[in-house]
Backbone bond lengths (Angstrom), bond angles and torsions (degrees), N, CA, C in turn:
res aa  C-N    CA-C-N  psi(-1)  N-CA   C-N-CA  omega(-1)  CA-C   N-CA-C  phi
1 X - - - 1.467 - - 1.526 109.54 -
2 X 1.320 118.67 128.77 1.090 125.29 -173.32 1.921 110.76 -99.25
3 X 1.403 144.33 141.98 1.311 129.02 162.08 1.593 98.69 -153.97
4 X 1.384 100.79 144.98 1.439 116.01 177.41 1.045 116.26 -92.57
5 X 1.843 94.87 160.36 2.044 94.29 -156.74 1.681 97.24 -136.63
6 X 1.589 88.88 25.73 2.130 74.47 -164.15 1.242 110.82 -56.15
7 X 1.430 128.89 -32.32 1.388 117.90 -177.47 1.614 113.37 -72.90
8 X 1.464 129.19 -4.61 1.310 117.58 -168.79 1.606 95.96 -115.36
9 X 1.340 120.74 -138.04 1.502 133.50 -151.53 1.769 99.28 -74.88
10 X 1.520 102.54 -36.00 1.492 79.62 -172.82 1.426 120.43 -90.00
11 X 1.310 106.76 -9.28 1.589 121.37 -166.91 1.888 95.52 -87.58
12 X 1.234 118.84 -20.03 1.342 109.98 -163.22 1.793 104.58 -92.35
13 X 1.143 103.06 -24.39 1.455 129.01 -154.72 1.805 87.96 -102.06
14 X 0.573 123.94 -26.32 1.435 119.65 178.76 1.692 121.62 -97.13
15 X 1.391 101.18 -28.71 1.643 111.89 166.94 2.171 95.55 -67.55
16 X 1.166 116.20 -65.86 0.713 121.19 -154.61 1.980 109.18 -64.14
17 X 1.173 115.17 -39.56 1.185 102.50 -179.76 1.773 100.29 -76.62
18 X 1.521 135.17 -10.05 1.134 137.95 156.39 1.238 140.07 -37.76
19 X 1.466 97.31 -38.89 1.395 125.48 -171.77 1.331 94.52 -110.37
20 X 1.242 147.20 9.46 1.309 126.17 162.07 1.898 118.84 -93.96
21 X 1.704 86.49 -59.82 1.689 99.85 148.33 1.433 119.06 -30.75
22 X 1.193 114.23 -52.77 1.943 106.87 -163.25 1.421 99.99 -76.19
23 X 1.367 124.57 -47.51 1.735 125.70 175.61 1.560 108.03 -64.11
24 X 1.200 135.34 -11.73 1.484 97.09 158.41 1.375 136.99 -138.49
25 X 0.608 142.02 123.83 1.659 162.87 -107.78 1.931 103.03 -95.46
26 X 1.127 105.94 -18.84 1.583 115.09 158.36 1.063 132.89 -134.36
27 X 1.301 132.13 -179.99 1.499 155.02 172.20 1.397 106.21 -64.93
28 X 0.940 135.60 85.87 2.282 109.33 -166.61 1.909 91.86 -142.23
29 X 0.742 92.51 175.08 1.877 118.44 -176.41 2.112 88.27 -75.25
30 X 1.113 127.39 -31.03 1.602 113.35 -172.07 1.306 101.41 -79.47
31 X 1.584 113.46 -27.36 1.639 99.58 -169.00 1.271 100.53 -98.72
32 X 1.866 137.01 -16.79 1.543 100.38 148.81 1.212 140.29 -72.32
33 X 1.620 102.81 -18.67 1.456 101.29 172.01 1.689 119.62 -72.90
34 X 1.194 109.23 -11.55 2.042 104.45 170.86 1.883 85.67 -79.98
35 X 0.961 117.02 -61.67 1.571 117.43 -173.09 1.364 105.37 -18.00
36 X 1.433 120.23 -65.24 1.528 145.51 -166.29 1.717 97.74 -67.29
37 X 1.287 113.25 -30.37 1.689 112.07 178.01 1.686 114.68 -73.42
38 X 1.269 91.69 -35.58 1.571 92.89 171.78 0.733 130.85 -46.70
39 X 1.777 105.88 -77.03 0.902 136.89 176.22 1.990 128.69 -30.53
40 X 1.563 88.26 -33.27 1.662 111.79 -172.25 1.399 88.54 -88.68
41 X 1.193 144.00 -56.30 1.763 147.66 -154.17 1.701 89.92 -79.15
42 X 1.174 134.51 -22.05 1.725 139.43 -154.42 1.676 90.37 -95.68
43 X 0.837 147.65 -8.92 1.739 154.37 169.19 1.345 100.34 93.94
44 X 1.188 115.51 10.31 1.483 101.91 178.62 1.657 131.19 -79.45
45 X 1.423 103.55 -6.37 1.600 116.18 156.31 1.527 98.28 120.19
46 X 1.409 115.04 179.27 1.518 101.04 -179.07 1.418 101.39 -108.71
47 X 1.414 138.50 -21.25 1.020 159.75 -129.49 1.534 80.44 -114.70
48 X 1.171 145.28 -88.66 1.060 133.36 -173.50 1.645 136.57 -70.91
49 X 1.235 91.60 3.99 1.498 119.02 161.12 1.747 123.56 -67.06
50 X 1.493 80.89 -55.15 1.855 100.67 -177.14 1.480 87.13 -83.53
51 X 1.090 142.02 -17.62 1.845 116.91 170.58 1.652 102.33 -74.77
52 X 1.751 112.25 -36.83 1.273 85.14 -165.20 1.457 113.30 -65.95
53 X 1.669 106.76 -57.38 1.654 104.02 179.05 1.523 110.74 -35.84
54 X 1.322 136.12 -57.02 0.814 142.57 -167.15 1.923 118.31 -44.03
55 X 1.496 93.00 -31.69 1.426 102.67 151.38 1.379 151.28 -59.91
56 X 1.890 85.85 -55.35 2.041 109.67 171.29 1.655 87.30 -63.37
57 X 1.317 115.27 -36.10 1.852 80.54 -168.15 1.857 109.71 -83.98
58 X 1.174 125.75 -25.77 1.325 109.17 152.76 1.539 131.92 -38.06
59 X 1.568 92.97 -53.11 1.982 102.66 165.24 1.303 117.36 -60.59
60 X 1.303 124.27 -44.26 1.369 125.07 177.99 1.674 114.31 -60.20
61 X 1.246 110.36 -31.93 1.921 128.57 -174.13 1.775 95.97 -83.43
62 X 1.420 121.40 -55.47 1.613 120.56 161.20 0.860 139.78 -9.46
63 X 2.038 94.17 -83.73 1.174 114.85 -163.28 1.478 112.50 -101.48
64 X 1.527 124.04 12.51 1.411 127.80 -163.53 1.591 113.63 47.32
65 X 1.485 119.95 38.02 1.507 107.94 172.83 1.535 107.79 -68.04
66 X 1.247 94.15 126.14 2.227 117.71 156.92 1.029 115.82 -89.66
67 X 1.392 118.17 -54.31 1.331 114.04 -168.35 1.669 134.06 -65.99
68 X 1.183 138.69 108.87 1.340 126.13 -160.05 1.545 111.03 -76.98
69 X 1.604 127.31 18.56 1.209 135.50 159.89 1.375 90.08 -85.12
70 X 1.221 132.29 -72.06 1.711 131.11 -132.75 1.669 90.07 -72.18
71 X 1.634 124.77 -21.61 1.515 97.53 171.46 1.586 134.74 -87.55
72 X 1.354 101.35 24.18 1.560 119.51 168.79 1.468 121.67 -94.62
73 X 1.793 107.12 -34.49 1.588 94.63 165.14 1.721 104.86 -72.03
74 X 1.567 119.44 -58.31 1.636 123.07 160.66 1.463 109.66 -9.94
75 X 1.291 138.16 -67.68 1.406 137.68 161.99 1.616 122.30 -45.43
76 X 1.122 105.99 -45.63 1.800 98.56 170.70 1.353 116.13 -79.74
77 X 1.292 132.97 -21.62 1.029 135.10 -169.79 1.693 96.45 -93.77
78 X 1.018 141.66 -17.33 1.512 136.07 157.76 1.629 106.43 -71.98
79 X 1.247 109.20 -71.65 1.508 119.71 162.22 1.819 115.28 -6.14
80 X 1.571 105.56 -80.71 1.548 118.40 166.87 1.754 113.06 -42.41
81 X 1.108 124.30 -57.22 1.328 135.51 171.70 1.510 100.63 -42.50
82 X 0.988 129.96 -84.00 1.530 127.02 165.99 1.482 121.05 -8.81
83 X 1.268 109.00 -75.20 1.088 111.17 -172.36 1.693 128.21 -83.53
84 X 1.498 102.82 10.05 1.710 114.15 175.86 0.873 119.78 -101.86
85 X 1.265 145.25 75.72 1.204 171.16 109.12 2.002 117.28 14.88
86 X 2.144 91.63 13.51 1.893 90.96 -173.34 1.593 125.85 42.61
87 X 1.236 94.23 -126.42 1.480 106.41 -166.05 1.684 112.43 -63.99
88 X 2.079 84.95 -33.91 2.000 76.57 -170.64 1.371 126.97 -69.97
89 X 1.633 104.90 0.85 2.064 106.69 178.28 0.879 102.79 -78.50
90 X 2.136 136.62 2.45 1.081 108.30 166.66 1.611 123.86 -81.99
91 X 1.159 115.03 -172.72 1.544 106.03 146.31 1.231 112.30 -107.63
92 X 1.386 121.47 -168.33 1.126 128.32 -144.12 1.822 90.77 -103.58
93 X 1.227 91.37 144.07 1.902 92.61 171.24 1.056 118.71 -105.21
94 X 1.423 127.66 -0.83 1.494 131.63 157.15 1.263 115.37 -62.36
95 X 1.474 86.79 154.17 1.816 104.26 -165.06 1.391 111.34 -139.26
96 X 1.559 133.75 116.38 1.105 118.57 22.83 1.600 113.91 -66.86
97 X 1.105 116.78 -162.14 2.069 124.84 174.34 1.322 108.47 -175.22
98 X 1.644 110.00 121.20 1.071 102.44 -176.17 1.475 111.03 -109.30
99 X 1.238 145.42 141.99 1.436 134.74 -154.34 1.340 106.53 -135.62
100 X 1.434 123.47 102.52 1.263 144.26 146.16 1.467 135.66 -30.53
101 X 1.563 125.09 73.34 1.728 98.20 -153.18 1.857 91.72 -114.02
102 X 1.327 113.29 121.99 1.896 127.32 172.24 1.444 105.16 -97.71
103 X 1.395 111.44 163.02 1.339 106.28 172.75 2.088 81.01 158.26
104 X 1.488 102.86 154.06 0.948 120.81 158.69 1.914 132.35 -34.80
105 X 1.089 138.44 133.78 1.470 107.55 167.40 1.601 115.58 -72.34
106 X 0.877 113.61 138.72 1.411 123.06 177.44 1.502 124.25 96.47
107 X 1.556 95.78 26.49 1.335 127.34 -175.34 1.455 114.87 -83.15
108 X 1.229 107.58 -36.04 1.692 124.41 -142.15 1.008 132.45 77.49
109 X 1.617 110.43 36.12 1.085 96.43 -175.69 1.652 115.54 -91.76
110 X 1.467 109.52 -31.03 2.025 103.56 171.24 1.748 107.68 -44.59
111 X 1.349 111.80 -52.23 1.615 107.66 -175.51 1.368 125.62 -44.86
112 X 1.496 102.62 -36.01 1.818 122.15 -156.64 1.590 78.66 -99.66
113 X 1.159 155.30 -10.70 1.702 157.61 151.63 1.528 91.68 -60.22
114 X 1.309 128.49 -73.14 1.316 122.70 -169.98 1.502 133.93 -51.72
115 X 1.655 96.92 -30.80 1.557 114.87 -171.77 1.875 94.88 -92.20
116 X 0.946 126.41 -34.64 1.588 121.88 172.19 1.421 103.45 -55.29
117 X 1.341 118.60 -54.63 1.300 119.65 174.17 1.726 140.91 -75.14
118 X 0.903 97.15 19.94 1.320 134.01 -163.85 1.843 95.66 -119.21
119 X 1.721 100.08 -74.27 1.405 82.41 171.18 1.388 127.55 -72.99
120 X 1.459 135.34 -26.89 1.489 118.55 176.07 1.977 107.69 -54.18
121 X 1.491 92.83 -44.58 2.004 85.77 -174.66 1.617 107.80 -59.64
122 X 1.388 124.55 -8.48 1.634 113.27 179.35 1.423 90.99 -89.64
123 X 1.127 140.24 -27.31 1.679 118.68 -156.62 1.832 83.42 -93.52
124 X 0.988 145.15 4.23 1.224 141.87 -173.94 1.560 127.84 94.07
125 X 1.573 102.56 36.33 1.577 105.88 -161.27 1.321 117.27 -103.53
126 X 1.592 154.79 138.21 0.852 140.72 -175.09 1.547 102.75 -87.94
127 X 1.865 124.70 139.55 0.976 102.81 -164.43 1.545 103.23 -122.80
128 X 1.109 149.31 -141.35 1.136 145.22 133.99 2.001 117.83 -161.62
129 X 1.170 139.53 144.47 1.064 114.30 -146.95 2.529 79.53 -120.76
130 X 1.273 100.39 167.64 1.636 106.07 -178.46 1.815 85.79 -144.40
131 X 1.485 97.49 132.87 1.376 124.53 -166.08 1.621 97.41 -101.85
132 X 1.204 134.99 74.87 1.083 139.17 -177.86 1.193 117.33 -109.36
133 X 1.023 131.03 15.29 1.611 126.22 173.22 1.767 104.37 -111.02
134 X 1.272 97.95 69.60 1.619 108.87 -172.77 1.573 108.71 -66.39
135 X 1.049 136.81 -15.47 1.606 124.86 -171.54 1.850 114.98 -99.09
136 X 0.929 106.28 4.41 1.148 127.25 161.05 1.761 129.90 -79.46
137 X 1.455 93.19 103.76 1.771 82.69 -159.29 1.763 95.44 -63.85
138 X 1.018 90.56 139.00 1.800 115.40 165.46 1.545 107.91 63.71
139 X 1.738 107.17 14.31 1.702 92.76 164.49 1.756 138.70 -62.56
140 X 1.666 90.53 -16.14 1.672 100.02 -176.20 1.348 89.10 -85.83
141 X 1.533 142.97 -4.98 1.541 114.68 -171.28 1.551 84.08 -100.98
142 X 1.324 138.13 -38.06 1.265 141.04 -159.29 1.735 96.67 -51.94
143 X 1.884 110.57 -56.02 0.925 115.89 -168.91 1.578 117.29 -73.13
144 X 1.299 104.23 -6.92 2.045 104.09 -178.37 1.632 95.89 -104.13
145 X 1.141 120.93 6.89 1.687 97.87 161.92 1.225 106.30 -114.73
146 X 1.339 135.97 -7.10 1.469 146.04 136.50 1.738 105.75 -30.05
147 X 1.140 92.35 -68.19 1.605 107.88 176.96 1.708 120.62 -30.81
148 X 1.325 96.87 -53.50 0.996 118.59 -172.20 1.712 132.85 -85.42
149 X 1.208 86.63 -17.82 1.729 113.21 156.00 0.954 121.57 -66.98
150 X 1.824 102.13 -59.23 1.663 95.48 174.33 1.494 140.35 -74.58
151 X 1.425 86.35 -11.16 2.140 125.11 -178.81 1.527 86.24 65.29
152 X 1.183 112.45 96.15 1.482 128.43 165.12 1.776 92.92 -170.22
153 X 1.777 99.21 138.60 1.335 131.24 -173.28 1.292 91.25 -52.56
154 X 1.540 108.29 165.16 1.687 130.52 168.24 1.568 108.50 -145.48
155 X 1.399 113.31 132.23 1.834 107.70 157.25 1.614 99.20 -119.71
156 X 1.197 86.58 138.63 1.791 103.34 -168.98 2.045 92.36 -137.88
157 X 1.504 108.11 146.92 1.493 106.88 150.95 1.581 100.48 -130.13
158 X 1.503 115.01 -176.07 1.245 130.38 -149.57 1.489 80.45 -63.54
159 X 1.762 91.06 -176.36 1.692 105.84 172.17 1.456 128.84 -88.60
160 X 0.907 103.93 98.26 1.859 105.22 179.73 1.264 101.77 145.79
161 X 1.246 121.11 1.62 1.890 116.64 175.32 1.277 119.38 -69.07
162 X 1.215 101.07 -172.81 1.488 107.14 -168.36 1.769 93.44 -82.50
163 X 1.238 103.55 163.53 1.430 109.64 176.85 1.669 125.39 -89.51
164 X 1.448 89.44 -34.15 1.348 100.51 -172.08 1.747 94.42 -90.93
165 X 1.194 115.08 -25.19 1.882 114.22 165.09 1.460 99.68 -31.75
166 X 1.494 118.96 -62.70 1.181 131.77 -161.31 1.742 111.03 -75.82
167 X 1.177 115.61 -17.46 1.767 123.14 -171.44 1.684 77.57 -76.19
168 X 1.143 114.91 -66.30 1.521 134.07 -168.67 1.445 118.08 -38.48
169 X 1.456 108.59 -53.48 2.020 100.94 -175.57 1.732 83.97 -86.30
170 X 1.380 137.04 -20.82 1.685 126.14 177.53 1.239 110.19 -68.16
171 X 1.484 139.09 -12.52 1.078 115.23 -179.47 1.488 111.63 -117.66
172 X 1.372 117.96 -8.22 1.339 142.47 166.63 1.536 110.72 -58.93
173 X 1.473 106.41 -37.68 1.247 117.83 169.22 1.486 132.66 -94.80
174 X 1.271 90.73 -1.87 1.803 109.26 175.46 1.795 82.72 -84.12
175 X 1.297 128.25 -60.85 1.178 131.49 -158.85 1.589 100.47 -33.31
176 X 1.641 91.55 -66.33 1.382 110.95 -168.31 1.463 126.16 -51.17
177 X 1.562 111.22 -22.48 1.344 110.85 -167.72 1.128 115.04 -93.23
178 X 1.812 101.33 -12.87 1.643 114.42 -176.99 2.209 93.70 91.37
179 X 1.097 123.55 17.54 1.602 110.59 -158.09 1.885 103.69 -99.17
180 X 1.308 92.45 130.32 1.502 119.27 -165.05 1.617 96.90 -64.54
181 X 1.457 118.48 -24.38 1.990 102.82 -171.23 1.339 85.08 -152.67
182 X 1.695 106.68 125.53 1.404 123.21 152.56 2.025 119.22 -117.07
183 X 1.662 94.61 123.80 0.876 94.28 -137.12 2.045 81.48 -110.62
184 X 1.471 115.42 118.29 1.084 135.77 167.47 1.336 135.04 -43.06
185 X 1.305 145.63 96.03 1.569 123.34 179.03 1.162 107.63 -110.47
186 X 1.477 119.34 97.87 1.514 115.84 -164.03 1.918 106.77 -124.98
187 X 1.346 113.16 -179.58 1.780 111.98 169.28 1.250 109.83 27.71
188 X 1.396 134.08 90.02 1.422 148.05 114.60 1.405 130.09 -58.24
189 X 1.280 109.69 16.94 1.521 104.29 -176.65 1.558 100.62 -141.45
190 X 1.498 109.85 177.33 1.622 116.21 173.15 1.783 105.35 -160.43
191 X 1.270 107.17 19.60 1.178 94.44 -174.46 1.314 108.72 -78.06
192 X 1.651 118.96 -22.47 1.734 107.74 -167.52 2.029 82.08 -125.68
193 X 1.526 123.89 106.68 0.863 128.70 -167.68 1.680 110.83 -88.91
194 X 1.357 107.57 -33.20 1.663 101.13 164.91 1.605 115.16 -72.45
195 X 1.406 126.88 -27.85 1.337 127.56 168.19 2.063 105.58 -54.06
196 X 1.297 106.95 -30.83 1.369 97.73 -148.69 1.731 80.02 -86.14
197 X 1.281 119.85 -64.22 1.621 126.49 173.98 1.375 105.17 -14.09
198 X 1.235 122.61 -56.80 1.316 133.16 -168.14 1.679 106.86 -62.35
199 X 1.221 122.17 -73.53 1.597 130.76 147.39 1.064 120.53 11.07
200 X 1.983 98.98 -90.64 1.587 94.07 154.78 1.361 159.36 -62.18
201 X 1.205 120.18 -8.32 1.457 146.79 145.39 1.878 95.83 -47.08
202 X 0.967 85.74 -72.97 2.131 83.10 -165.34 1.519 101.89 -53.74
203 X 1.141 131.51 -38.08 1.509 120.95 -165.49 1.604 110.16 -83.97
204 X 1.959 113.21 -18.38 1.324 92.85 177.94 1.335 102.98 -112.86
205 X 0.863 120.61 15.46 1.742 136.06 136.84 1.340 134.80 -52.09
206 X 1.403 107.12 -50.99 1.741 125.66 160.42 1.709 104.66 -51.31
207 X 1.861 104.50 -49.46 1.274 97.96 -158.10 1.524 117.93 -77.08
208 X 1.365 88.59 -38.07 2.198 96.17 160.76 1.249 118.20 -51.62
209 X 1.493 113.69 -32.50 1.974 95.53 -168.62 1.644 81.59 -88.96
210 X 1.050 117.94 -44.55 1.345 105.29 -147.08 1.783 117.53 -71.26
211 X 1.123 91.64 -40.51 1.713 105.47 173.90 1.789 127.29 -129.76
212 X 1.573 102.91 55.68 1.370 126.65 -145.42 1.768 69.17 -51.03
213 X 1.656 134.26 -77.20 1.431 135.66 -154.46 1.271 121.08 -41.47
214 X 1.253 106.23 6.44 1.760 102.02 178.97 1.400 117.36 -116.09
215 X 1.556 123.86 143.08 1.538 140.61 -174.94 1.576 97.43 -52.58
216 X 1.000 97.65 157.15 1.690 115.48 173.77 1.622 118.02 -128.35
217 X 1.443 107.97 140.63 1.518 105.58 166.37 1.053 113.76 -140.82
218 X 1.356 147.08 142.34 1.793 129.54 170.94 1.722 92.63 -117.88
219 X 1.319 116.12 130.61 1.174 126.82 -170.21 1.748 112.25 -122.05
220 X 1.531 102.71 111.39 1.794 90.41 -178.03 1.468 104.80 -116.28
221 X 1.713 86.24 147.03 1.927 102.06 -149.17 1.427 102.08 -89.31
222 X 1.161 142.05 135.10 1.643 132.81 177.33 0.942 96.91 -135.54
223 X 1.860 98.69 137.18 1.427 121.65 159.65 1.444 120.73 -70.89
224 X 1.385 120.71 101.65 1.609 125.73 -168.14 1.956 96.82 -67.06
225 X 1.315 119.91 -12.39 1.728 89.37 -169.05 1.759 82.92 -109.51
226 X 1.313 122.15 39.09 1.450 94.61 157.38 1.870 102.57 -123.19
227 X 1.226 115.53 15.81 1.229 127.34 150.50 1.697 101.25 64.76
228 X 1.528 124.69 -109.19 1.358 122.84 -164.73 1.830 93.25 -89.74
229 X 1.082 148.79 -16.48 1.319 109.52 145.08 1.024 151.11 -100.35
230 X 1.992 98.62 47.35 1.273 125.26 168.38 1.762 120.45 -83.55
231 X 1.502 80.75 -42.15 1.944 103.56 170.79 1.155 125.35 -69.21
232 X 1.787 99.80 -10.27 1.629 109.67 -167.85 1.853 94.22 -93.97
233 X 1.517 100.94 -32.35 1.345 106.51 -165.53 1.862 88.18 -68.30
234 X 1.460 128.28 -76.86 1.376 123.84 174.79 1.706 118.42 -16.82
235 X 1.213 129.72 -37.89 1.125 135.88 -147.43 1.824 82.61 -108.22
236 X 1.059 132.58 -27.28 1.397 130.77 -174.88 1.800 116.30 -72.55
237 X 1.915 87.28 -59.00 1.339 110.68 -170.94 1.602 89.76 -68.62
238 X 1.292 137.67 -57.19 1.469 142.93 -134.78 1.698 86.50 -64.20
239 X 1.318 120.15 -34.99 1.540 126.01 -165.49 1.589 103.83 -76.12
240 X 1.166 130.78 -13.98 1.317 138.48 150.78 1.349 154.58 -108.87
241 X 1.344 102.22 0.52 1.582 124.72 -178.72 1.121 110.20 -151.26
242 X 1.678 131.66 133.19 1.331 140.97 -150.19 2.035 94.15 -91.71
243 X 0.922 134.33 86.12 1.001 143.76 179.85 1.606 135.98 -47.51
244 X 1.391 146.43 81.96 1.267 111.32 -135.06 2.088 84.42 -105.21
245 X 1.352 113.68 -5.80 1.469 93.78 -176.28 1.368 82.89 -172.22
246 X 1.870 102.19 170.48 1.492 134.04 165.90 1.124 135.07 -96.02
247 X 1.246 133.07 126.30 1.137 124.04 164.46 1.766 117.87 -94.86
248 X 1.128 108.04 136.13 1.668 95.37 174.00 1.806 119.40 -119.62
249 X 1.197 94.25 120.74 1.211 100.54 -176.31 1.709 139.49 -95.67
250 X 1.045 144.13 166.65 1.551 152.67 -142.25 1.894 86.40 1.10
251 X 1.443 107.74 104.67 1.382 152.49 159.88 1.366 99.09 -71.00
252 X 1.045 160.87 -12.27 1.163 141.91 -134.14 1.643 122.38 -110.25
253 X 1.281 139.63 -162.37 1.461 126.95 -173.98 1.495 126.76 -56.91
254 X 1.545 105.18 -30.54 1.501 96.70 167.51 1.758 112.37 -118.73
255 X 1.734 105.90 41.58 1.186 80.12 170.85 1.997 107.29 -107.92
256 X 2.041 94.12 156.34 0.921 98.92 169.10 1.926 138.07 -45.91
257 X 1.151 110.80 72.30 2.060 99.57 -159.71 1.088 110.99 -62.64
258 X 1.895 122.93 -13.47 1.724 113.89 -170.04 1.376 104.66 -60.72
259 X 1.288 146.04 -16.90 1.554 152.39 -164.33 1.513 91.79 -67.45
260 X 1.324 128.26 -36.54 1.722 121.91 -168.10 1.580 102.68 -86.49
261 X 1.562 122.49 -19.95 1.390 110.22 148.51 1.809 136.73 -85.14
262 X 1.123 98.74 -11.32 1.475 96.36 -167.93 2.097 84.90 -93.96
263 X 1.115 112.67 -38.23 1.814 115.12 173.46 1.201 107.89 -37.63
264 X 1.194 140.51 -71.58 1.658 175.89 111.27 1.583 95.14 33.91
265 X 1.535 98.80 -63.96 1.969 112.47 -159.21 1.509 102.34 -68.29
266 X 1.579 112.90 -62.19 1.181 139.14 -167.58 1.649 117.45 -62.00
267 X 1.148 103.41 -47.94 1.490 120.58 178.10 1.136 137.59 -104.96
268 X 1.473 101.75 -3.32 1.900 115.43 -171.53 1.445 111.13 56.20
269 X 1.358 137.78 3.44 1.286 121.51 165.48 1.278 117.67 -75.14
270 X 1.703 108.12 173.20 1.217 116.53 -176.26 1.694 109.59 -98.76
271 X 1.197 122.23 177.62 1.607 126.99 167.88 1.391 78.67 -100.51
272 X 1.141 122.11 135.33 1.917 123.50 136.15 1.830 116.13 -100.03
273 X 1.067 129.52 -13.59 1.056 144.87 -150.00 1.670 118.52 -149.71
274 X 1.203 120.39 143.63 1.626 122.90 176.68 1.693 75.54 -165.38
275 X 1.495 100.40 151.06 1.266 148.46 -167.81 1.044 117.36 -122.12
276 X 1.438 135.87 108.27 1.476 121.54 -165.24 1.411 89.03 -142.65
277 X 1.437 135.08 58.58 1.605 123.41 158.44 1.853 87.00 153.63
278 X 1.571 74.62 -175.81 1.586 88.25 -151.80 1.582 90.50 -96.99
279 X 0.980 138.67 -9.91 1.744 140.94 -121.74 2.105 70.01 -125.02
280 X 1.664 103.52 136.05 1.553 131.08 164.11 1.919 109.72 -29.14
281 X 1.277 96.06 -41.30 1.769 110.54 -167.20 2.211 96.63 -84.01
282 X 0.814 97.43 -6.76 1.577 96.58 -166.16 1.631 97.66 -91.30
283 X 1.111 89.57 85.88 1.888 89.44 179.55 1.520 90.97 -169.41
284 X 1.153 132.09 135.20 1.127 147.27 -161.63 1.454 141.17 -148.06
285 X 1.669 153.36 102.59 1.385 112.04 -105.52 1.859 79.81 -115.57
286 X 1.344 120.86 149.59 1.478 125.87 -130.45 1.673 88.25 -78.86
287 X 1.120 117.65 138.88 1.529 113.57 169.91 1.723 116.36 -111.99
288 X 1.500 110.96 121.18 2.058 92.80 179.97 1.512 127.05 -85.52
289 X 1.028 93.74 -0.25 1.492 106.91 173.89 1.453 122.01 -96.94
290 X 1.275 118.78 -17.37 1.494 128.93 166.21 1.483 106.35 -77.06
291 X 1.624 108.31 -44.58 1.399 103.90 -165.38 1.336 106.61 -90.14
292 X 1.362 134.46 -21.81 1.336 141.60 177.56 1.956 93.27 -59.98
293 X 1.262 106.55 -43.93 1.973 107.56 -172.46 1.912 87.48 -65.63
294 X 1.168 103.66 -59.24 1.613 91.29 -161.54 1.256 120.33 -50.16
295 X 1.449 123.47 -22.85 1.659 115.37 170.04 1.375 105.69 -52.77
296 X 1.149 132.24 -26.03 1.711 120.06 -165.73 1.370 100.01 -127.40
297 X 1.323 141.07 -4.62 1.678 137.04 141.50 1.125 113.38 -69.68
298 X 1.456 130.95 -49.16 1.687 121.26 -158.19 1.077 109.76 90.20
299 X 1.254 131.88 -1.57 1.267 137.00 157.75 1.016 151.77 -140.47
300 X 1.563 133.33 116.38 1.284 143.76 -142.08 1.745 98.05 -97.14
C-alpha cells in the first residue's frame, strides 16, 4: 500500500533538505551545517543528527564529493544504514511464537494487536489473542471486539487480575488449540516502573516454564506523532523489558517519522512494523530503503 505524506514528515523534510542542496553551488562546511539544522528542527534528535552529518562529512572527506547533488543520495544511503537492522526486522519464523506487545495506553497498541493478527490469519496462521493488560478499565473488552472483527480467539479474565494469570490460561490454550501465534496485550502503564519490571519478569517466566518450545518476541508500540516522547517512552520501557523490535504507529501525514531514526541510532533497535491507518490490513512490515528514498521524495 502506497500513501502520500507531502504535507507531513516526509514531504516537509524533503522540500527542505531540497532547497538547501539546490542553493548552493558547493560541497562546504555551511551546507552540512544547515543539513545538521534540519535535521535537528525535523524531530529527529540532535544526537543522532550530529552522527549522521558527522558521517556525510567523513564521506564527503573520503570520497572527494563536490557535487551538492551527489550528497543527497550520500545522506540516504547513511540514513538507510541506520535504520537496517538485517536479519533482526524480521520476525521470527518459528512456530509456535509467542508475542509480547508494551507500549503506553493510547499508543495503539490494542489496534496494532489486531492488525498483527489479522496479518498472521491471512498468511494462514492460527492465532489466538491473551488479554493481559488488566488495569486498564475496559482494555480486555476493547481487545475482544478487536477479536472479533478479525474472528480470532481471545482469553481475557476480569479486570484487576493478575497478568501473568492471564499469559498462563493464554498459552495453555495456545497449547490446546494447537495455535501457531499468541499474541500478548500486556503493560500500558509506567507510572510505577519497578511494579511493571516485576510484571514482566512473571509473564516471561510463565512463558519459559510453561511453553519453553515456542519463539519469542517482545514488541514496543510507539506513537510516531508524539515524536520525542516516543524516544522517551523507548528509553523508559527499554530499561525494563528486553526488547526485540518496534512497532511504529499512526504513520500518517502529520506524523513525526524522524523517531524511526533516532529509535534505530540511539537504541539499536529495529522498526519491524509502521502503521499507516486505522483499518486491520494497515500494518506494514517496516522497509529502510523505501523510507530512507522517502526523506528526499515525499513519499512513503
Amino acid at each position: 500500500m502506497e500513501f502520500e505524506q507531502k504535507k507531513g514528515f516526509f514531504g516537509k523534510l524533503a522540500q527542505r533538505i531540497g532547497d538547501a542542496i539546490l542553493l548552493r553551488p558547493q560541497v562546504d562546511d555551511a551546507l552540512l551545517e544547515e543539513l545538521e539544522e534540519i535535521l535537528i528542527t525535523s524531530d529527529i534528535g540532535m544526537e543522532t543528527a550530529m552522527h549522521i552529518v558527522e558521517k556525510l562529512r567523513e564521506a564527503v572527506r573520503m570520497e572527494r564529493i563536490s557535487d551538492p547533488a551527489s550528497v543527497q543520495g550520500k545522506l540516504r544511503e547513511i540514513i538507510r544504514e541506520i535504520v537496517d537492522k538485517g536479519d533482526r526486522l524480521r520476525m521470527s519464523e518459528d512456530y509456535p511464537i509467542v508475542i509480547l506487545m508494551i507500549g503506553v495506553n493510547g499508543g495503539g497498541k490494542t489496534t496494532t494487536i489486531a492488525k498483527l493478527a489479522q496479518r498472521y490469519k491471512n498468511e494462514g496462521k492460527s492465532v489466538l489473542l491473551a488479554a493481559a493488560d488488566t488495569f486498564r478499565a475496559a482494555a480486555s473488552e476493547q481487545l475482544e471486539i478487536w477479536a472479533g472483527r478479525v474472528g480470532v480467539g481471545i482469553v481475557k479474565h476480569q479486570e484487576g487480575a493478575d497478568p501473568s494469570a492471564v499469559i498462563f490460561d493464554g498459552v495453555q490454550a495456545a497449547k490446546a488449540r494447537g495455535a501457531d501465534v499468541l499474541i500478548c496485550d500486556t503493560a500500558g502503564r509506567l507510572q510505577n516502573k519497578r511494579n511493571l519490571m516485576t510484571e514482566l519478569e512473571k509473564m516471561h517466566k510463565v512463558v519459559g516454564r510453561e511453553y519453553e518450545e515456542a519463539a519469542r518476541e517482545t514488541l514496543l508500540v510507539l506513537d510516531a506523532t508524539t515524536g520525542k516522547n516516543a524516544v522517551s517512552q523507548a528509553q523508559e520501557f527499554g530499561n525494563v523489558a528486553e526488547i526485540t523490535g518496534i512497532v511504529l504507529t499512526k504513520l500518517d501525514g502529520t506524523a513525526k517519522g524522524g523517531i524511526a531514526i533516532t529509535v534505530s541510532d540511539e537504541f539499536d533497535l529495529p522498526v519491524k512494523f509502521i502503521g499507516i491507518g486505522e483499518k486491520p490490513q494497515d500494518l506494514e512490515p517496516f522497509d529502510p530503503e523505501r523510507f530512507a528514498a522517502s526523506i528526499f521524495t515525499g513519499v512513503y
